[in-house]
C-alpha positions as CSV (number, residue, x, y, z in Angstrom):
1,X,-76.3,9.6,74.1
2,X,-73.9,6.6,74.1
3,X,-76.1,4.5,71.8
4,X,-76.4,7.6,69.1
5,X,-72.5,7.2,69.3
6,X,-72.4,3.6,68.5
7,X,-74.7,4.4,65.9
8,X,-72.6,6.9,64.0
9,X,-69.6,4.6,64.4
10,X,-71.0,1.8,63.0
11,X,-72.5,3.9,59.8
12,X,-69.1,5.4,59.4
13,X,-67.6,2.0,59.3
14,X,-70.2,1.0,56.4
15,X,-69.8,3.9,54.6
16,X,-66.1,3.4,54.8
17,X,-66.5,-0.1,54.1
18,X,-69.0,0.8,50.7
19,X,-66.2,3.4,49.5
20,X,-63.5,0.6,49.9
21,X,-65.9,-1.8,47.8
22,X,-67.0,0.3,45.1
23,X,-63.0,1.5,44.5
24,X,-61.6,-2.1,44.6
25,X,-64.7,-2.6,41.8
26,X,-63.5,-0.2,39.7
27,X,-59.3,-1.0,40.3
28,X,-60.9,-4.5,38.8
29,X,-62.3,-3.4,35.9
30,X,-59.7,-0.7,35.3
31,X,-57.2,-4.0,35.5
32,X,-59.5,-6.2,33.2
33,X,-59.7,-3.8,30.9
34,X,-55.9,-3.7,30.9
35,X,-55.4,-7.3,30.8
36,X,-57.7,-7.3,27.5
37,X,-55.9,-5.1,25.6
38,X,-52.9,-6.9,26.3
39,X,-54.5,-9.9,24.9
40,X,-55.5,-8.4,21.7
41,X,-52.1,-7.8,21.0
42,X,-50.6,-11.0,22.8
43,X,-53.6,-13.2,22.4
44,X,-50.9,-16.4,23.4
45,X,-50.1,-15.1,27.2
46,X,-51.8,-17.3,28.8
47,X,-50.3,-15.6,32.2
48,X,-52.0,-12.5,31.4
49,X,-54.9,-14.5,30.8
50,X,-55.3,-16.3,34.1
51,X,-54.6,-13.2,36.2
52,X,-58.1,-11.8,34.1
53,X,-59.6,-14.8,34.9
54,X,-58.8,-14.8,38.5
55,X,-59.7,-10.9,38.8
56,X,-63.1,-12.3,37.3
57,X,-63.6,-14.7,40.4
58,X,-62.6,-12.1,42.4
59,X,-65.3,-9.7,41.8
60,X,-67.9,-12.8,41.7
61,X,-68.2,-13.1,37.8
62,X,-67.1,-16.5,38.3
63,X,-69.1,-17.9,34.9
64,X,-66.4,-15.5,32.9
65,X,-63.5,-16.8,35.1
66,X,-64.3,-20.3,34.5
67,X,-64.2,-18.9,30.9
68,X,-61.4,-17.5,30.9
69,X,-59.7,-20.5,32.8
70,X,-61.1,-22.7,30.3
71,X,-58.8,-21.0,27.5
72,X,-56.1,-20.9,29.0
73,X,-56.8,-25.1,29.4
74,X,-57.0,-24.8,26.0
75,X,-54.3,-23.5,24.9
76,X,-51.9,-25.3,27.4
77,X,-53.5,-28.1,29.1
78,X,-50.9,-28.5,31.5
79,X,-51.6,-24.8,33.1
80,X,-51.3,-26.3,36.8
81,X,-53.0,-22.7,37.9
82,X,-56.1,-22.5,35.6
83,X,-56.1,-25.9,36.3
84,X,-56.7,-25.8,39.9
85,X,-58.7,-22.8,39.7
């Protein structure tokens, strides 16, 4: 009986754990999305830009946050954050 408890534990645990994934997923794309739209009207903030690009890296899209990174280079080469990132 004690090992069916452990059992259940541990698959409410990863269940819990999947939910928490799948919603931080979405919060990221919800917040790209965001970030996106407030570059099509303020293409030059190069703030708003990073914080995409680091959103990128953080759900492991890190070819679009080196993208996105690379911009911001562009536009201001001395961007210590991109820069380092």
């Amino acid at each position: 009986m004690k090992g069916y408890r452990i059992l259940f534990l541990l698959l409410t645990v990863n269940c819990l754990l999947l939910t928490f994934s799948i919603s931080t997923a979405k919060e990221y794309d919800r917040e790209i999305q965001e970030y996106r739209d407030l570059l099509e009207k303020n293409p030059d903030d190069l703030d708003a830009a990073y914080r995409m690009g680091t959103l990128y890296a953080w759900q492991g899209d890190y070819e679009e946050a080196i993208r996105v990174y690379e911009g911001v280079l562009q536009k201001e080469p001395r961007y210590v954050d991109a820069e380092l990132s």
